[in-house]
C-alpha positions as CSV (number, residue, x, y, z in Angstrom):
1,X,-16.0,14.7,-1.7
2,X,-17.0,16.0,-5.4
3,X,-18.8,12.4,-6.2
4,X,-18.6,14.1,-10.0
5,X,-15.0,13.9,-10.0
6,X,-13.4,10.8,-7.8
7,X,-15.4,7.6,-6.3
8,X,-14.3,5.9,-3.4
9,X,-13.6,2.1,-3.7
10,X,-13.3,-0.8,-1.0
11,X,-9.8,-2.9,-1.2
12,X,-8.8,-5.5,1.1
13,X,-6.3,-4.0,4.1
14,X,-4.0,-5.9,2.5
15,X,-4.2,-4.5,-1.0
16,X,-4.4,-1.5,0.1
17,X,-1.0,-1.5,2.4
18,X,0.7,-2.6,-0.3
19,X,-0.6,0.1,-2.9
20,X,0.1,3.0,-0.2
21,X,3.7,1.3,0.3
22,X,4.4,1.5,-3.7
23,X,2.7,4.9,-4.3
24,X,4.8,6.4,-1.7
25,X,7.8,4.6,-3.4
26,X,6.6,5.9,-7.0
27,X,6.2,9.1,-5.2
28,X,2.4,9.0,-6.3
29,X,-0.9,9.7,-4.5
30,X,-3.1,6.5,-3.8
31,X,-5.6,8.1,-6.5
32,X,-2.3,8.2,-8.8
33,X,-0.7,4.7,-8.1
34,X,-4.1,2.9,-9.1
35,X,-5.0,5.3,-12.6
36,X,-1.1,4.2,-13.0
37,X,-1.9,0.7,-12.4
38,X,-5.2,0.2,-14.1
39,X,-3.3,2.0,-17.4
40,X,-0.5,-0.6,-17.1
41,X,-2.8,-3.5,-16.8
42,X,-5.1,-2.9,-19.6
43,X,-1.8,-2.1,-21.9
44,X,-0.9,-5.3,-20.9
45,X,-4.0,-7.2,-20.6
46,X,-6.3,-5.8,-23.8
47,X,-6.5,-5.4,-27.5
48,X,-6.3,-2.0,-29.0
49,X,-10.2,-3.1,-30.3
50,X,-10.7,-4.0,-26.7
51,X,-10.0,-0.4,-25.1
52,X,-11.9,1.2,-27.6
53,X,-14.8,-0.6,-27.4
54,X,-14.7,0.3,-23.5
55,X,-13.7,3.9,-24.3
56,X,-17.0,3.9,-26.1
57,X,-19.0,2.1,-23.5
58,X,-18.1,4.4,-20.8
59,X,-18.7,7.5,-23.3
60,X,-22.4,6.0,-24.2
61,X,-23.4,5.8,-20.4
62,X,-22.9,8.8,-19.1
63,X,-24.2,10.8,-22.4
64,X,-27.4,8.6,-22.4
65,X,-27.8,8.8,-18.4
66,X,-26.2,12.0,-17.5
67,X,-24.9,10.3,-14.7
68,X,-21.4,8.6,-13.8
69,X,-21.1,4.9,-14.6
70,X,-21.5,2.5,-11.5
71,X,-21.0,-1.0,-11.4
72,X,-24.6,-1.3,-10.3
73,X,-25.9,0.9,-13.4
74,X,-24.0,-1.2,-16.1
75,X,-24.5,-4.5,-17.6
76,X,-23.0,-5.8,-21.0
């Protein structure tokens, strides 16, 4: 797996039976259904200031480390 491009993540079995059910619904890949997901939930969920400030987060981190963001290599 290209670790520069995807990560993997653990879900619970039942989390993830449910996203593999709606993806093939939505005709998505897993990968797919939670990008669409996670872009739904933060339309809903945070301010337009919100998503920029972690557009710029996320930017910051990997210019200053040269390295993809973990949640290990990230406090706020």
């Amino acid at each position: 797996m290209d670790t520069t491009k995807w990560k993997s993540v653990l879900l619970p079995r039942d989390c993830y039976e449910e996203v593999v059910v709606i993806a093939r619904v939505e005709g998505r890949t897993i990968s797919g259904q939670l990008r669409y997901i996670l872009e739904g939930w933060k339309q809903e969920n945070l301010s337009d200031r919100d998503q920029e400030y972690i557009a710029e987060q996320v930017d910051s981190f990997k210019k200053e480390n040269g390295v993809d963001l973990t949640s290990k290599s990230f406090s706020i």
